[in-house]
FIKOL-860604 format. One record per residue (C-alpha): x negated, y, z negated; chain; residue number from 0. Coordinates in pm, 1 decimal. Layout:
! FIKOL-860604
<pt><c1>X</c1><c2>Y</c2><c3>Z</c3><chaine>A</chaine><num>NUM</num></pt>
...
! end
This chain:
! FIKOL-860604
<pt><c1>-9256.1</c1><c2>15733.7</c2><c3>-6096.5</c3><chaine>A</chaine><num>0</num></pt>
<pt><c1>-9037.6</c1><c2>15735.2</c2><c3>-6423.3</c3><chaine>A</chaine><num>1</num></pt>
<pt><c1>-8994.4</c1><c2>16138.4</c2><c3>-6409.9</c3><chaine>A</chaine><num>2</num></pt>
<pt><c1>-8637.3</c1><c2>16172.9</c2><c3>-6520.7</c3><chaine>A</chaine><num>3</num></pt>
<pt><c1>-8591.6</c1><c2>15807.3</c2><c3>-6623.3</c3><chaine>A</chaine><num>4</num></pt>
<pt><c1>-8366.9</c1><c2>15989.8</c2><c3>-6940.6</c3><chaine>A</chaine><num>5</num></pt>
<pt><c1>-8158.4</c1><c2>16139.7</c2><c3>-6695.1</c3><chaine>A</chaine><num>6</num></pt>
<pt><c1>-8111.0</c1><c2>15795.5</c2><c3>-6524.5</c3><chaine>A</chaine><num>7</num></pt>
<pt><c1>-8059.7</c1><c2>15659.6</c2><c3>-6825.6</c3><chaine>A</chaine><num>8</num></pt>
<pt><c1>-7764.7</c1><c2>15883.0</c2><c3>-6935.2</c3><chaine>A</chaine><num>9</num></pt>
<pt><c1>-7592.2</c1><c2>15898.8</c2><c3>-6647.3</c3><chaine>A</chaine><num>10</num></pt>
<pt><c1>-7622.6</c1><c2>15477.5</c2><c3>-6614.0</c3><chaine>A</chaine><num>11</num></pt>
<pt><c1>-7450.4</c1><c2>15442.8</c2><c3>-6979.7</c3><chaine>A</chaine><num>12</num></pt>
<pt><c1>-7161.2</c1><c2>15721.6</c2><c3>-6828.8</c3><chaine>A</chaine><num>13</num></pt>
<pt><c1>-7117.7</c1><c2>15618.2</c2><c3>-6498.5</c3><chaine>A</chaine><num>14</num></pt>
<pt><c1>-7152.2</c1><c2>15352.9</c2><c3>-6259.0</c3><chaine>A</chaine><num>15</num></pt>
<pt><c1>-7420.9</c1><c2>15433.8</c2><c3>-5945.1</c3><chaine>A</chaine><num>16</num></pt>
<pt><c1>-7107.6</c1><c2>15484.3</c2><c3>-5741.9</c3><chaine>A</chaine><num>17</num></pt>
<pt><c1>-7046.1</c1><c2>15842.7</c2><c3>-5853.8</c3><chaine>A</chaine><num>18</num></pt>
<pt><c1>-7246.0</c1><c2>16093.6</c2><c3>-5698.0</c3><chaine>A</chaine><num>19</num></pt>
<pt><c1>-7520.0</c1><c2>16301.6</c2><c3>-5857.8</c3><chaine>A</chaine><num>20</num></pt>
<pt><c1>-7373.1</c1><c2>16617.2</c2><c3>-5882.4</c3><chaine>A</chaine><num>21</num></pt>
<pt><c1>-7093.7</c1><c2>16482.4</c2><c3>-6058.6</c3><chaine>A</chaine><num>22</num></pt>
<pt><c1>-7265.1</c1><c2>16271.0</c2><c3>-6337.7</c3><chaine>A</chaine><num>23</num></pt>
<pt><c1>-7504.9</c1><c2>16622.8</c2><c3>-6385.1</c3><chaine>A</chaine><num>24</num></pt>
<pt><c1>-7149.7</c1><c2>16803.4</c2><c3>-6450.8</c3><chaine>A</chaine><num>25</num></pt>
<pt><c1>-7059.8</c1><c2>16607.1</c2><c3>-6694.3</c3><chaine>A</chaine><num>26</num></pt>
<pt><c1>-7408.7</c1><c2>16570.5</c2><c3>-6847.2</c3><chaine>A</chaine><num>27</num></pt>
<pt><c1>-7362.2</c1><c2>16942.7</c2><c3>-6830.9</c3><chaine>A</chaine><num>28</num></pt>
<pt><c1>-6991.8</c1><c2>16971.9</c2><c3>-6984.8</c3><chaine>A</chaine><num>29</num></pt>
<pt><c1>-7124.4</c1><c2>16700.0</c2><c3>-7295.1</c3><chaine>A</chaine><num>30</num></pt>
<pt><c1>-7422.6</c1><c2>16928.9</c2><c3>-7350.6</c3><chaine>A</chaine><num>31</num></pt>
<pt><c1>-7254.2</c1><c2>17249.0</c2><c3>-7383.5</c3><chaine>A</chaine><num>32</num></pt>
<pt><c1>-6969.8</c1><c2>17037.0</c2><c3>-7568.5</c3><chaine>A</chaine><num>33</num></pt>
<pt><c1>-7246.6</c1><c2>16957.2</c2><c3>-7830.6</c3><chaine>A</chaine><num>34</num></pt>
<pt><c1>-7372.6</c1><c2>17297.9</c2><c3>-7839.5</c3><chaine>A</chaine><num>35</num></pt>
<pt><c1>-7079.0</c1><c2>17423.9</c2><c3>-7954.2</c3><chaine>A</chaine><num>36</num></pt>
<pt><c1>-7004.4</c1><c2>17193.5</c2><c3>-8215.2</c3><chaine>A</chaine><num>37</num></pt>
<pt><c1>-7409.7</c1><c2>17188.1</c2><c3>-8349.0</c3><chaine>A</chaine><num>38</num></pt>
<pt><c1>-7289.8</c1><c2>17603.0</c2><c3>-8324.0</c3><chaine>A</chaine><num>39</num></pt>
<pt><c1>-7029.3</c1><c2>17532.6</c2><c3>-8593.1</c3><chaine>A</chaine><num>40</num></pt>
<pt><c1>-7248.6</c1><c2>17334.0</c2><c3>-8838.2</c3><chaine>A</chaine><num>41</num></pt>
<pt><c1>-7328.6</c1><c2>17602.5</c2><c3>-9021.1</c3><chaine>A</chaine><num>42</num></pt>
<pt><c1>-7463.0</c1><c2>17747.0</c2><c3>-9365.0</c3><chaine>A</chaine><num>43</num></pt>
<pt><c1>-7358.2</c1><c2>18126.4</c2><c3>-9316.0</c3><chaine>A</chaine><num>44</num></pt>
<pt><c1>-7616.5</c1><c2>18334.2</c2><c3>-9391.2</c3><chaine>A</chaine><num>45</num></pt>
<pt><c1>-7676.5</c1><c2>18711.0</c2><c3>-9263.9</c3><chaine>A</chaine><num>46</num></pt>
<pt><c1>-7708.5</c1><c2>18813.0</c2><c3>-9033.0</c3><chaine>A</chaine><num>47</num></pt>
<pt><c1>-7862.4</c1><c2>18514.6</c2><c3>-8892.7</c3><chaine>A</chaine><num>48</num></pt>
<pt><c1>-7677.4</c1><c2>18172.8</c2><c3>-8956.4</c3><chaine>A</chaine><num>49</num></pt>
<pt><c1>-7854.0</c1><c2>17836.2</c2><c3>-9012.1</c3><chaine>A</chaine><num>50</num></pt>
<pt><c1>-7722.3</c1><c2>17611.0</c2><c3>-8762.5</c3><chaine>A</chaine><num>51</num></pt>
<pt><c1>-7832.2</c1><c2>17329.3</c2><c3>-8566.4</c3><chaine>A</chaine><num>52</num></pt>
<pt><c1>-7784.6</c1><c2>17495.2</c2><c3>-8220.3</c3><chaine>A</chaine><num>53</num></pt>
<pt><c1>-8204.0</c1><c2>17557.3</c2><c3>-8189.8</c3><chaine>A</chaine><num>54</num></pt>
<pt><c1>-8227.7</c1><c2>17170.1</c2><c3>-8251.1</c3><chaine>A</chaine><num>55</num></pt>
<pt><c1>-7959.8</c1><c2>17085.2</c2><c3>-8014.9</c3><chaine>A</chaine><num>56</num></pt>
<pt><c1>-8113.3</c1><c2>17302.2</c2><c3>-7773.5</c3><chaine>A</chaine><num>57</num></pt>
<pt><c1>-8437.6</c1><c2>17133.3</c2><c3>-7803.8</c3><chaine>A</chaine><num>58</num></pt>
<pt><c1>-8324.7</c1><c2>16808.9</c2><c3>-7784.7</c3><chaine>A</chaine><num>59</num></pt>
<pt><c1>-8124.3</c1><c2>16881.6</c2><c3>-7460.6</c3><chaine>A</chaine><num>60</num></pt>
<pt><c1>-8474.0</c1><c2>17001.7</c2><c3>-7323.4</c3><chaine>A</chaine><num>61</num></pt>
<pt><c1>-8616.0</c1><c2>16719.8</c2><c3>-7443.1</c3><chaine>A</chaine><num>62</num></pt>
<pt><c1>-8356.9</c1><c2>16453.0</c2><c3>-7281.6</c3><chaine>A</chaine><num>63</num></pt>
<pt><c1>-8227.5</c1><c2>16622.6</c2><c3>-7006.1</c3><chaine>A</chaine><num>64</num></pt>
<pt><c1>-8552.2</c1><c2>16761.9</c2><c3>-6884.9</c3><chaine>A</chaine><num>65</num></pt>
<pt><c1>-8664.2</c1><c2>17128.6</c2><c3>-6753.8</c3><chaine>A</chaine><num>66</num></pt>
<pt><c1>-8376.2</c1><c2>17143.5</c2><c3>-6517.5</c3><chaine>A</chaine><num>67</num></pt>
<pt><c1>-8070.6</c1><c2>16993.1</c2><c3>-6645.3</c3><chaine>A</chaine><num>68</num></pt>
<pt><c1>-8153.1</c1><c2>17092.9</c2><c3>-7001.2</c3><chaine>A</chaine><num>69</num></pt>
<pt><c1>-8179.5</c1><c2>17466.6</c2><c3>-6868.9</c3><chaine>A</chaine><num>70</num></pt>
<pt><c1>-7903.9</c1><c2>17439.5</c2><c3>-6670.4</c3><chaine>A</chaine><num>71</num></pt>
<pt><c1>-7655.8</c1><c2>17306.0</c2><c3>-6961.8</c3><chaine>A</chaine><num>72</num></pt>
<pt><c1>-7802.1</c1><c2>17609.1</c2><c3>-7194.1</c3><chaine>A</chaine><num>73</num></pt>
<pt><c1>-7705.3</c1><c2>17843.8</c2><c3>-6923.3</c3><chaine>A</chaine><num>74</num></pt>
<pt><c1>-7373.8</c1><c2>17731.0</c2><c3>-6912.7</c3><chaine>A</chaine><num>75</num></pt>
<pt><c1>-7296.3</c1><c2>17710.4</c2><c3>-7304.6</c3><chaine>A</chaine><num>76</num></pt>
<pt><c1>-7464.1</c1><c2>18081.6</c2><c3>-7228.9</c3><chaine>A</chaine><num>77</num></pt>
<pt><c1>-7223.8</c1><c2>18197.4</c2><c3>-6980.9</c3><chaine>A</chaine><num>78</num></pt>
<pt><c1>-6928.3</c1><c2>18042.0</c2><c3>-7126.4</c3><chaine>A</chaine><num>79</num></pt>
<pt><c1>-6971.1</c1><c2>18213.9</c2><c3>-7508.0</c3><chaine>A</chaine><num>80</num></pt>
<pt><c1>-7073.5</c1><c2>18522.5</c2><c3>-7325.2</c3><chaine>A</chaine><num>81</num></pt>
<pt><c1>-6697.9</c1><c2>18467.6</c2><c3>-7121.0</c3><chaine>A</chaine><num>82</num></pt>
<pt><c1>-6571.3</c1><c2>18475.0</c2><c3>-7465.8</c3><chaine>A</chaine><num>83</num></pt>
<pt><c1>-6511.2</c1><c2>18096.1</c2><c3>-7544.1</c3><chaine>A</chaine><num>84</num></pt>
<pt><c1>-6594.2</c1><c2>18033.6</c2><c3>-7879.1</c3><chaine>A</chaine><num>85</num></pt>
<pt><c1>-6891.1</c1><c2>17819.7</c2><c3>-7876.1</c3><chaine>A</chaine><num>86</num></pt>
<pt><c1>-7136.5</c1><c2>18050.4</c2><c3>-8062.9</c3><chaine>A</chaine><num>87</num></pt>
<pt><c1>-7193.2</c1><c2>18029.7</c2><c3>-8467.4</c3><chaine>A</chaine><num>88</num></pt>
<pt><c1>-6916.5</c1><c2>18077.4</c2><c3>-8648.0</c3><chaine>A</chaine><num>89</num></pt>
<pt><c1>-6612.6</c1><c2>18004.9</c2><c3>-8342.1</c3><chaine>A</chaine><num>90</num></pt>
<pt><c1>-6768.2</c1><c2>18350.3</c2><c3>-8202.2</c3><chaine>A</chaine><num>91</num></pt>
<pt><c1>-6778.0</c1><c2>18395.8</c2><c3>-7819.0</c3><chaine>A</chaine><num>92</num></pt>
<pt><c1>-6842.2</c1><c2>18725.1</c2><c3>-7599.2</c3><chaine>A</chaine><num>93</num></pt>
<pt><c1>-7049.0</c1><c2>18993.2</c2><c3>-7470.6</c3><chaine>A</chaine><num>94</num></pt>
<pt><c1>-7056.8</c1><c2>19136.2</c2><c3>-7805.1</c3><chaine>A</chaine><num>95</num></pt>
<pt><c1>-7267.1</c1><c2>18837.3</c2><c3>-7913.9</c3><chaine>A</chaine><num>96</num></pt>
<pt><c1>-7509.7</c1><c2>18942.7</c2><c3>-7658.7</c3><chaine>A</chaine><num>97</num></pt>
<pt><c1>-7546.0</c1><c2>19252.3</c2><c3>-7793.8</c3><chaine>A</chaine><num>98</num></pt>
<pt><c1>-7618.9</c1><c2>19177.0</c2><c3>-8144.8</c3><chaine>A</chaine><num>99</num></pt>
<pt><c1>-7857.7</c1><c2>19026.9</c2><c3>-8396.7</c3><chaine>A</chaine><num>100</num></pt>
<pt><c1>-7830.1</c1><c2>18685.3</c2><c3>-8289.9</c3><chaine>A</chaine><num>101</num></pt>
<pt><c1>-7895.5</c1><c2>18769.9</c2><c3>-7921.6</c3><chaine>A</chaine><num>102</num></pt>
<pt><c1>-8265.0</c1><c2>18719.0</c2><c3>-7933.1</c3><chaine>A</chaine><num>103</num></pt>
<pt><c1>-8189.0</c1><c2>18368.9</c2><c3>-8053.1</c3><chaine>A</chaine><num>104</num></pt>
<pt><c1>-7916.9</c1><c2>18274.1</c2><c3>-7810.4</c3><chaine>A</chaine><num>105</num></pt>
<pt><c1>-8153.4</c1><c2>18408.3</c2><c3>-7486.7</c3><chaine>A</chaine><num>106</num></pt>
<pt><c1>-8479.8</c1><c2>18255.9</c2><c3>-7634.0</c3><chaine>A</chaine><num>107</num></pt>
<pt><c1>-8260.2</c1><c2>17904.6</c2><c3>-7573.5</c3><chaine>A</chaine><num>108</num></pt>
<pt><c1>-8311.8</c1><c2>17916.7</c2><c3>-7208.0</c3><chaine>A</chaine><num>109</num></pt>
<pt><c1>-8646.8</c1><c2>17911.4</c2><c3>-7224.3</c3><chaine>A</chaine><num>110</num></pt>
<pt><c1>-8696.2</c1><c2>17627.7</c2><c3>-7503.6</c3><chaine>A</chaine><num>111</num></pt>
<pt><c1>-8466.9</c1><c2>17426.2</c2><c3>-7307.5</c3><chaine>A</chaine><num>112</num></pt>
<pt><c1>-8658.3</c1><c2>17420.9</c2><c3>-7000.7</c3><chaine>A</chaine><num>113</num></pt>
<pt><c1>-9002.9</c1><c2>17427.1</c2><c3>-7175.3</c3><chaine>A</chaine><num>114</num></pt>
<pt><c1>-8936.1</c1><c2>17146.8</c2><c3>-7391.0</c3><chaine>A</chaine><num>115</num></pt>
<pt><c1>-8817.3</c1><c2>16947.3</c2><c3>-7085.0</c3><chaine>A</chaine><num>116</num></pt>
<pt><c1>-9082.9</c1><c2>17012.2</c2><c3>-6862.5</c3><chaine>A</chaine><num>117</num></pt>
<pt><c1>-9338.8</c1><c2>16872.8</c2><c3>-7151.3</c3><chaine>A</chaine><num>118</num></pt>
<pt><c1>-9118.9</c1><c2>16550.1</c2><c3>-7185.2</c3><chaine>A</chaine><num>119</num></pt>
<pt><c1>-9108.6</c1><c2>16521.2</c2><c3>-6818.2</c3><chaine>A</chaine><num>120</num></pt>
<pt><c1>-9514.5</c1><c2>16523.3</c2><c3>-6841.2</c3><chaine>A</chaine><num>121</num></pt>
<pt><c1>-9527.9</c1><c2>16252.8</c2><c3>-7077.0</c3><chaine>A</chaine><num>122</num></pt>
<pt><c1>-9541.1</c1><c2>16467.3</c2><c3>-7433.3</c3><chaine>A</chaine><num>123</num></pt>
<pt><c1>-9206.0</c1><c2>16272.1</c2><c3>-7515.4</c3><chaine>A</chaine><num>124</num></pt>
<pt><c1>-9299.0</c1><c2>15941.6</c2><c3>-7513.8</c3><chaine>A</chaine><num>125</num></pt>
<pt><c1>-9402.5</c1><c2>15913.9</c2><c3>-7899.6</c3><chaine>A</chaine><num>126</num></pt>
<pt><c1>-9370.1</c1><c2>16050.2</c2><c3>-8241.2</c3><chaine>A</chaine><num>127</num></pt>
<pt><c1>-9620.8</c1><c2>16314.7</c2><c3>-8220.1</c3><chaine>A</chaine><num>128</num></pt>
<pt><c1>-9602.4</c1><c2>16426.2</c2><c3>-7852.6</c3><chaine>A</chaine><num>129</num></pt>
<pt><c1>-9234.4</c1><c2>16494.2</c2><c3>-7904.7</c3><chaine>A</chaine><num>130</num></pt>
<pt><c1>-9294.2</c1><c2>16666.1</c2><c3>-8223.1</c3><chaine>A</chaine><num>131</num></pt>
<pt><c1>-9513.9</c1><c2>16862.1</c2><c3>-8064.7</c3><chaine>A</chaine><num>132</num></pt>
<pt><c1>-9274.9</c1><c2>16978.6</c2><c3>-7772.5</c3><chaine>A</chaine><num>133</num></pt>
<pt><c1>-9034.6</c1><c2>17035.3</c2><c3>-8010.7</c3><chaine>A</chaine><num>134</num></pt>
<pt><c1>-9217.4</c1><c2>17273.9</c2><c3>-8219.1</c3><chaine>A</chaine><num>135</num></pt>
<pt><c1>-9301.9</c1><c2>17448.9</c2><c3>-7888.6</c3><chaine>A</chaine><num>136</num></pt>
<pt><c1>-8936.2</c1><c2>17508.6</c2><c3>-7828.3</c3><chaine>A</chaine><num>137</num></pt>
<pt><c1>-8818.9</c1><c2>17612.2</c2><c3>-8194.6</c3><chaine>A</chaine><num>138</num></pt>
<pt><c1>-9162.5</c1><c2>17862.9</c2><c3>-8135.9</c3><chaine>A</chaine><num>139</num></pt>
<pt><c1>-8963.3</c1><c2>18037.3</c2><c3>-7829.8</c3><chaine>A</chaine><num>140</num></pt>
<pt><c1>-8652.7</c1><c2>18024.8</c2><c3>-7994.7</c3><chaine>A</chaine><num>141</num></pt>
<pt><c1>-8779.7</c1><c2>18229.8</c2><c3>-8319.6</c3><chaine>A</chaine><num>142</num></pt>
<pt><c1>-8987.0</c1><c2>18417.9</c2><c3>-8123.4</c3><chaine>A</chaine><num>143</num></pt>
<pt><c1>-8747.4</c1><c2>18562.2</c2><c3>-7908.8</c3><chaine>A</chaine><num>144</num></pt>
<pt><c1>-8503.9</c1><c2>18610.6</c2><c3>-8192.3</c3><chaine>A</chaine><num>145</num></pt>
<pt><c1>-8774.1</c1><c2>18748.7</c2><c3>-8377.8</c3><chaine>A</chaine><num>146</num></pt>
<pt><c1>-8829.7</c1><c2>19013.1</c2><c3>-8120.9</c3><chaine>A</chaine><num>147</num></pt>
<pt><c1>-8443.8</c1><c2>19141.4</c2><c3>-8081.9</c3><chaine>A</chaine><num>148</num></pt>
<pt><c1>-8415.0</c1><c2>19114.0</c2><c3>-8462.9</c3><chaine>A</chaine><num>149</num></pt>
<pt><c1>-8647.6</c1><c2>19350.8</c2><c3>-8534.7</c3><chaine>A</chaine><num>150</num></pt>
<pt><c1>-8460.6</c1><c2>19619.9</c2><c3>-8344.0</c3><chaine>A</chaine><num>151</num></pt>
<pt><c1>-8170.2</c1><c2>19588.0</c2><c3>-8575.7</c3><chaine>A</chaine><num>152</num></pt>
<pt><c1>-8330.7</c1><c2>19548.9</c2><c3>-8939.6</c3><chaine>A</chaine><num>153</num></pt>
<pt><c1>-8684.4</c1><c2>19649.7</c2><c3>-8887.8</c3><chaine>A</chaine><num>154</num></pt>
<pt><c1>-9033.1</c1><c2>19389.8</c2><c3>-8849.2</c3><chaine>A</chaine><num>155</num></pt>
<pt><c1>-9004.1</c1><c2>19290.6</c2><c3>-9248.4</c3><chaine>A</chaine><num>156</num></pt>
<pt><c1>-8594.2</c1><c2>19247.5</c2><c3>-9229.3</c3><chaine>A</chaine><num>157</num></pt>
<pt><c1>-8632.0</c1><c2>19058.3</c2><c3>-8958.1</c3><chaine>A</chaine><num>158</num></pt>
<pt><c1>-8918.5</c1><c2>18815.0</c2><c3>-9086.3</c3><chaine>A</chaine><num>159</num></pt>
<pt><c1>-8726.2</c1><c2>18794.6</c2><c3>-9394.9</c3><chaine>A</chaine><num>160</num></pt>
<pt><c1>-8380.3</c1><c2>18676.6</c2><c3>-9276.9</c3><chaine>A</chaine><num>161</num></pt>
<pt><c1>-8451.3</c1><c2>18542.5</c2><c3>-8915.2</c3><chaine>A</chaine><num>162</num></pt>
<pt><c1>-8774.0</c1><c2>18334.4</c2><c3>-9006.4</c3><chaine>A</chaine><num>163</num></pt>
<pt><c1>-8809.4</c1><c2>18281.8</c2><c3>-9374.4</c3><chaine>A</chaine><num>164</num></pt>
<pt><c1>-8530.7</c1><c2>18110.4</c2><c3>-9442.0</c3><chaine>A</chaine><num>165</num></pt>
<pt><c1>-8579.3</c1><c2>17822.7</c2><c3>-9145.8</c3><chaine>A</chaine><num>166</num></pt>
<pt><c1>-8936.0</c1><c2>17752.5</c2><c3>-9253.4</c3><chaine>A</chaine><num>167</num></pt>
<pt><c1>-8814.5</c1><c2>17464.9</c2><c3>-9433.3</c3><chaine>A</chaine><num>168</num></pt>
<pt><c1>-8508.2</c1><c2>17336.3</c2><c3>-9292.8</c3><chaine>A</chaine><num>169</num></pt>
<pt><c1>-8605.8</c1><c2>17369.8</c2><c3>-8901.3</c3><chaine>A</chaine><num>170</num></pt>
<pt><c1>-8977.4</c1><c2>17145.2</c2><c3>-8915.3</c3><chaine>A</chaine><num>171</num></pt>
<pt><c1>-8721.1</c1><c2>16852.6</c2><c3>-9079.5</c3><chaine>A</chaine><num>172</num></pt>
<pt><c1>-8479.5</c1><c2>16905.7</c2><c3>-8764.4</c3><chaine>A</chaine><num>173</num></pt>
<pt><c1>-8754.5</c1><c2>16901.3</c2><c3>-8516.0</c3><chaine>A</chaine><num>174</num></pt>
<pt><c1>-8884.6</c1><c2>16534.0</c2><c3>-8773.1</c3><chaine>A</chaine><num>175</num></pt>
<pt><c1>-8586.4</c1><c2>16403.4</c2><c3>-8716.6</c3><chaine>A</chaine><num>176</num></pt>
<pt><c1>-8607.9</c1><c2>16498.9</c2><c3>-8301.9</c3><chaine>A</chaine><num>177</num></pt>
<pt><c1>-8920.2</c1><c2>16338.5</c2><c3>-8308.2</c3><chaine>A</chaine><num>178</num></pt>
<pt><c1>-8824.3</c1><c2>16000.5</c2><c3>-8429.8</c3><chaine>A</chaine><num>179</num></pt>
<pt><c1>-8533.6</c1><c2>15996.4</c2><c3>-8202.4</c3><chaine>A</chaine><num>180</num></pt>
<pt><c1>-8634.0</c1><c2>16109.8</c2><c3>-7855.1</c3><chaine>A</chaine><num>181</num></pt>
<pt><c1>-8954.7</c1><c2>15891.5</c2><c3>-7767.0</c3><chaine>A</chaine><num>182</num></pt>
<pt><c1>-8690.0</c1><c2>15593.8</c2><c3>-7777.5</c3><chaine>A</chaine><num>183</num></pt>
<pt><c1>-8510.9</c1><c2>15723.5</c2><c3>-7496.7</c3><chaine>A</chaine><num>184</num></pt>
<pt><c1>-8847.9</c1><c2>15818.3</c2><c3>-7249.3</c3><chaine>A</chaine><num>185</num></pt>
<pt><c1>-9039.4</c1><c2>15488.8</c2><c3>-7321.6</c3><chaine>A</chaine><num>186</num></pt>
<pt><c1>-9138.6</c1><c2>15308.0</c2><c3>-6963.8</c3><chaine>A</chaine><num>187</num></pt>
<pt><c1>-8910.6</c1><c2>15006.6</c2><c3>-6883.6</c3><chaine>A</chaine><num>188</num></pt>
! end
């Protein structure tokens, strides 16, 4: 059974089958909260929420990591922004973050990342259109939730208008370029 054959993969090209599992996860963990932050920092600043590539990066986590690591590597980036590293948009980190417009965005991570893994680990990421698919599942959680805690700060129309509307181009050509990219890395051996 070729379950988490992308995790095995992964950890192969990092480490040699000498290390243990926990370790190789850690690190798998550490590189995806590593790129996280960085896919945090490419941003175009625009208010109040910014267009990065974190909701791709979280997706494609999901989708190579799987339901389990994938969540477990958006919890951390979670924890560690919410700790006050800087890892969120814009080198911002704390509870603060939490607490504000982007919140809904940040939380509705978690989910994707764990949804968009467990439909990779069923076989949706294993071509073009599958992974699209998954993908656009994830990105729906991720604006959904941010949706939702949006509109408590600007109001339903605000919140369509700056937390949707302006990603309705840009995020179906991230989750395009996810799905050329991922199936390569869940084909069977």
């Amino acid at each position: 059974m070729i379950l988490f054959s992308t995790q095995r993969s992964l950890e192969c090209i990092l480490y040699s089958s000498t290390r243990s599992t926990l370790t190789k996860r850690m690190v798998l963990i550490l590189i995806g909260t590593a790129l996280l932050g960085v896919a945090g920092q490419l941003a175009i600043p625009l208010r109040p929420i910014p267009l990065t590539f974190q909701s791709s990066a979280v997706i494609l986590l999901g989708l190579l990591y799987g339901s389990r690591l994938g969540a477990s590597t958006v919890l951390a980036y979670l924890v560690a922004g919410f700790a006050g590293v800087p890892l969120f948009a814009e080198f911002s980190g704390g509870p603060h973050i939490l607490l504000g417009p982007t919140a809904g965005y940040l939380l509705g991570f978690l989910p994707a990342a764990y949804v968009s893994g467990y439909l990779a680990e069923h076989g949706l990421a294993k071509n073009f259109l599958g992974t699209f698919i998954a993908a656009c599942i994830g990105a729906f959680i991720i604006f959904l939730s941010g949706l939702l805690v949006l509109t408590f700060h600007i109001g339903w129309q605000g919140a369509f208008a700056t937390g949707v509307q302006p990603f309705l181009f840009t995020e179906p050509l991230k989750l395009l370029a996810l799905a050329l990219i991922v199936p390569r890395f869940w084909r069977s051996r």
